[in-house]
C-alpha positions as semicolon CSV with decimal commas, in nm:
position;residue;x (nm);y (nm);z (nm)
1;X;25,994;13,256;12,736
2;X;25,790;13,397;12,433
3;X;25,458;13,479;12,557
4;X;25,309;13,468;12,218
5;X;25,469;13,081;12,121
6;X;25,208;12,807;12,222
7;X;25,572;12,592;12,322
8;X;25,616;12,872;12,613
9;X;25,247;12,844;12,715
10;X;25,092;12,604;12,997
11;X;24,843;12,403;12,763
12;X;25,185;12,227;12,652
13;X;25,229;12,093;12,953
14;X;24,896;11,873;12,922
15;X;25,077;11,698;12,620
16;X;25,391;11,649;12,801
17;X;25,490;11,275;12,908
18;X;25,853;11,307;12,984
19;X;26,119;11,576;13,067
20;X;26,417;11,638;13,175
21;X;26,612;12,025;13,311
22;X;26,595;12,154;12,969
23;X;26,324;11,991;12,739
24;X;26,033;11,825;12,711
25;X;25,813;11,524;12,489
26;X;25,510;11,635;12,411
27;X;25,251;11,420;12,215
28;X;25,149;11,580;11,900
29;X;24,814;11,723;11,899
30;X;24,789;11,623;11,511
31;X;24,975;11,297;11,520
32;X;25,068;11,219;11,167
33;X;25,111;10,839;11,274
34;X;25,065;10,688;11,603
35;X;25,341;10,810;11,833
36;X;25,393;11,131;11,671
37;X;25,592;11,332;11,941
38;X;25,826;11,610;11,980
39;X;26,097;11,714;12,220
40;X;26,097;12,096;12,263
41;X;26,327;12,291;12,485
42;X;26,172;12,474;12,803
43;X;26,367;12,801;12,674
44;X;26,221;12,942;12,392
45;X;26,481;12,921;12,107
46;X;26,340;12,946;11,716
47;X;26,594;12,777;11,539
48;X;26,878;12,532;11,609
49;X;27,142;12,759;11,562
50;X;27,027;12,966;11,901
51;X;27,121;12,606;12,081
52;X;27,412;12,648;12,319
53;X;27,655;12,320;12,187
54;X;27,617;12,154;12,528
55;X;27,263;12,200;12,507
56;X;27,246;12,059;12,165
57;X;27,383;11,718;12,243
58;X;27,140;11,719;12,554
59;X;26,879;11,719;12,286
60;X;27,019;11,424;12,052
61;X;27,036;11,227;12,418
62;X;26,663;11,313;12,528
63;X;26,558;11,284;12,161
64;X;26,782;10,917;12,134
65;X;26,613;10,812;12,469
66;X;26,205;10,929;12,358
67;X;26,278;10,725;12,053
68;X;26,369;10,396;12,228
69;X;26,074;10,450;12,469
70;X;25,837;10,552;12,141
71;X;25,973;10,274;11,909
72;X;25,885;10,000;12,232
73;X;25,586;10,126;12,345
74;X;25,417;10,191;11,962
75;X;25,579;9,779;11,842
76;X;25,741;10,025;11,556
77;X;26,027;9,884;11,348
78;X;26,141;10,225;11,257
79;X;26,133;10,608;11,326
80;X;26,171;10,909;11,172
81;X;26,332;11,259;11,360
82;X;26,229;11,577;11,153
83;X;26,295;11,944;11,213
84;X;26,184;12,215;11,013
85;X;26,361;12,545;11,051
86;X;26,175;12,829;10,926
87;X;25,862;12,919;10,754
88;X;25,996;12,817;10,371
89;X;26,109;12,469;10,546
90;X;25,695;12,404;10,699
91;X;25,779;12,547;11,092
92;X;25,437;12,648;11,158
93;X;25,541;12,704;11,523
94;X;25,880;12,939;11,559
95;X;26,011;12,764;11,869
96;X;26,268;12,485;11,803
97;X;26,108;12,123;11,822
98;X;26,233;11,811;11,662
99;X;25,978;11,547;11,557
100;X;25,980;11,179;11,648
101;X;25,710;10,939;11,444
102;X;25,699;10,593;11,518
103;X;25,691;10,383;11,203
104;X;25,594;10,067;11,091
105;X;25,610;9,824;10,758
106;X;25,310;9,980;10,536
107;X;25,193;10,271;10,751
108;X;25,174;10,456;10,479
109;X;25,181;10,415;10,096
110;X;25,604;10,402;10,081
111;X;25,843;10,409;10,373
112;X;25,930;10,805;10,239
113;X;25,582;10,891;10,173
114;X;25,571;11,119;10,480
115;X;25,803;11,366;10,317
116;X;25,530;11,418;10,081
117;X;25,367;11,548;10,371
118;X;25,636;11,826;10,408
119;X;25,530;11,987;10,086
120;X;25,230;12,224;10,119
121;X;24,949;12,082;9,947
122;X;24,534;12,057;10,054
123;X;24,546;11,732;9,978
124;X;24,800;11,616;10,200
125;X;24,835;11,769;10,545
126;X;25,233;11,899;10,629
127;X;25,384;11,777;10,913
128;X;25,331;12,083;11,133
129;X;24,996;12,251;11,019
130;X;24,780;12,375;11,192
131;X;24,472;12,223;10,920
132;X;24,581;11,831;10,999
133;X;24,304;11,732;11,231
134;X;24,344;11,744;11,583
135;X;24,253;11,487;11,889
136;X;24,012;11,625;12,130
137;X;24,135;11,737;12,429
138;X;24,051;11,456;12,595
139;X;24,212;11,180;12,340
140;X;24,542;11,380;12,370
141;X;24,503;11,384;12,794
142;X;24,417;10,997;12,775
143;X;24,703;10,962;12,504
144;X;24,977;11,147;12,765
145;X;24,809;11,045;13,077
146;X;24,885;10,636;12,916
147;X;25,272;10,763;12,773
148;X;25,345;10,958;13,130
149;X;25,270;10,627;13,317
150;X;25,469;10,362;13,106
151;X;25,743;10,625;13,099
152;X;25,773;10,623;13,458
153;X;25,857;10,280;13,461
154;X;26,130;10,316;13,245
């Protein structure tokens, strides 16, 4: 645990709709797209390459499994899985976290036009920035309290 990461802090947890011994799903508190979520491992670790192997295909499982729940419970026809490793890549946040966003036929502009939202521009928020706007408090708790329960009866 980092004490200084907001991954390794409590207020996490509120986002959180599914886990398992080693990581979490957290809704994204500046969903680019509806269903924006991430899977984050309970141990701090900044970068892939800190992943113990076993640990790693754990991930691509829980990731794999929060997709098919996501993809279902969004109607999406689609997904994309991002992870930015370090600053020059967009990691605002330097504890490893993969991305899952839901996608559908004309959610945005062109299928790829989320990459745009990679590059660092004030036109177009990045995919983890900290200026995208942010759901209240209590549109993220309604968000996870509604993914938590129709995850349970998975």
């Amino acid at each position: 645990m980092n004490k200084n990461c907001p991954f390794c802090a409590e207020p996490i947890r509120e986002a959180t709709f599914a886990e398992n011994d080693h990581f979490f799903a957290a809704y994204n508190i500046a969903p680019i797209l509806p269903g924006h979520s991430m899977i984050i491992p309970k141990k701090h670790y900044c970068g892939i390459n800190e992943l113990p192997e076993e640990l790693l295909m754990e991930m691509i499982v829980f990731a794999r499994m929060i997709t098919h729940f996501l993809t279902e419970y969004y109607h999406s026809t689609g997904f994309d899985w991002s992870i930015q490793e370090g600053e020059d890549a967009g990691q605002s946040v330097e504890h490893l976290h993969w991305h899952i966003i839901p996608r559908r036929k004309h959610d945005l502009k062109t299928p790829g036009a989320w990459y745009s939202k990679l590059q660092n521009s004030e036109n177009e928020p990045v995919i983890d920035s900290h200026a995208r706007k942010k759901l209240t408090s209590e549109e993220l708790q309604r968000i996870t309290d509604e993914l938590r329960e129709a995850f349970m009866t998975v």
